[in-house]
Phi, psi and omega in degrees: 000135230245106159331155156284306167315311179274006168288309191282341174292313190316290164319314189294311172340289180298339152291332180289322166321291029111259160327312169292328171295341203261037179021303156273107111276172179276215349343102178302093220255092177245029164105325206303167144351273177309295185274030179256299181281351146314293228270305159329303184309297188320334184253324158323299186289329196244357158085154183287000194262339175257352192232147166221156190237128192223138155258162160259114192255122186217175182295336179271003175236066169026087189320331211263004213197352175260318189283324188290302158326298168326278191308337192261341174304290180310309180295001168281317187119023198251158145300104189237159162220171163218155185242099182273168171189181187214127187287357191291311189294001181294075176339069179134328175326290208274011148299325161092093174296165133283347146270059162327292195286335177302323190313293192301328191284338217256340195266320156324325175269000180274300154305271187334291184325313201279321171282337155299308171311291198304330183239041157076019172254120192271010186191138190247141205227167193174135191299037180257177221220191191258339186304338178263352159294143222067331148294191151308058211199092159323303214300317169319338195280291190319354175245353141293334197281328186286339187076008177270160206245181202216076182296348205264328173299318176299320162262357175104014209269167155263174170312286196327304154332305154287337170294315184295306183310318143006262184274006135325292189268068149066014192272148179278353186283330241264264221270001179310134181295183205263148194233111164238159185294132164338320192298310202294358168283334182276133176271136199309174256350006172293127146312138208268148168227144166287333196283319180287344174301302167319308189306317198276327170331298169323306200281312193273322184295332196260316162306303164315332209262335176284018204080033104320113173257306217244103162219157177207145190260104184257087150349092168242098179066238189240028153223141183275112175258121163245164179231139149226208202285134188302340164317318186285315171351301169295324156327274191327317200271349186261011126277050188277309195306296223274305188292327174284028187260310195288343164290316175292336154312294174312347175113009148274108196295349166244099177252138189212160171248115151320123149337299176295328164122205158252151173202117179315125200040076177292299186307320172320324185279003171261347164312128140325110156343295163312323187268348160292308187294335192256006147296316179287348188278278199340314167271359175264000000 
């Protein structure tokens, strides 16, 4: 009988495989969970002399999550850069669509491809997992139409899965909550702002900095829904004073909690059935 453990030695096996084939890469490195361990599997398997790590520094990315890269980048051994750019300049991006990301994803591979190419890297690699097929997630589409590739997908892996290996080899990543770009706070057609980026920026930073790790701030106009894990819900509230104070500093005339708790794409649930499913074709 075939262990859970040896499925998942099995799969990193088939990343390595996988990995090896593709002789040079970029890896699109943004700190999280996922492209922290693409970026581990990748220099195991394929040595630092082939792999480069380029983060994207945008309005939509957390000084506290760029600085988080940096440092876990260095503590690998890996070749990093960061780059900036900005999704606001994206033509359509900040109507703020329900295919967002795809917008994000493609001007992201816009900048990577052209630096891969100009330095001998035969491929742009990017964290998307098996967990995302069937979602919500535009971003896939752009990386097919683009050729990049998805190795961690490719082999089958899961969160879960990366999480457990994780912290096998030791990444400090192995239990970090789930991270998505500011813009997923805002409900599609509210227009994206550098000023509401700021605000959920603030905002989020400031529940974290009280203990609070998996929170997400969801913006509406001018009330702050926060959500965290419902275990916690009571945690929020015996700080209620001090967080509604400090949001309304920041520029909310409303602050509330979801009931329900967090859960990674809250907004996605107001998608039209039909339009969940041709999204998800899109992406199988």
């Amino acid at each position: 009988m075939v262990t859970i453990e040896q499925v998942i030695d099995q799969k990193y096996a088939k990343l390595g495989d996988i990995l090896q084939s593709m002789n040079k890469v970029v890896v699109a490195f943004s700190g999280g969970v996922d492209s922290a361990f693409l970026l581990k599997a990748a220099l195991e398997f394929m040595g630092k002399d082939r792999v480069l790590a380029i983060t994207a520094d945008s309005e939509t990315y957390p000084e506290r999550e760029k600085l988080e890269a940096i440092a876990l980048a260095g503590s690998l051994g890996a070749p990093h850069e960061v780059i900036h750019t900005s999704e606001l300049d994206i033509p359509g991006y900040a109507e703020n669509p329900t295919n967002r990301c795809y917008f994000c994803k493609n001007s992201l591979f816009d900048h990577l491809i052209p630096i891969a190419h100009a330095r001998g890297y035969e491929h742009v690699v990017f964290g998307a997992i098996a967990d995302d097929l069937g979602e919500h997630r535009p971003g896939l589409q752009a990386a097919h139409e683009r050729g990049v590739r998805a190795p961690l997908l490719e082999a089958g892996i899961k969160k879960s899965e990366i999480r457990h290996l994780s912290r096998k080899f030791g990444l400090a990543t192995w239990d970090k909550p789930s991270f998505a770009c500011l813009s997923s706070r805002i409900p599609y057609g509210e227009a994206i702002t550098a000023e509401k980026l700021s605000m959920i920026d603030r905002a989020e930073d400031f529940l974290i900095q009280l203990g609070f790790r998996q929170v997400r701030v969801r913006q509406h106009d001018t009330l702050a829904r926060i959500e965290v894990p419902a275990s916690e819900l009571a945690d929020v509230l015996a700080v209620a004073e001090t967080v509604h104070a400090k949001l309304k500093e920041i520029g909310y005339a409303y602050v509330t909690m979801d009931l329900k708790g967090y859960r990674s794409g809250s907004l996605n649930e107001v998608l039209a059935p039909q339009e969940q499913s041709i999204q998800a074709a899109a992406q199988a």
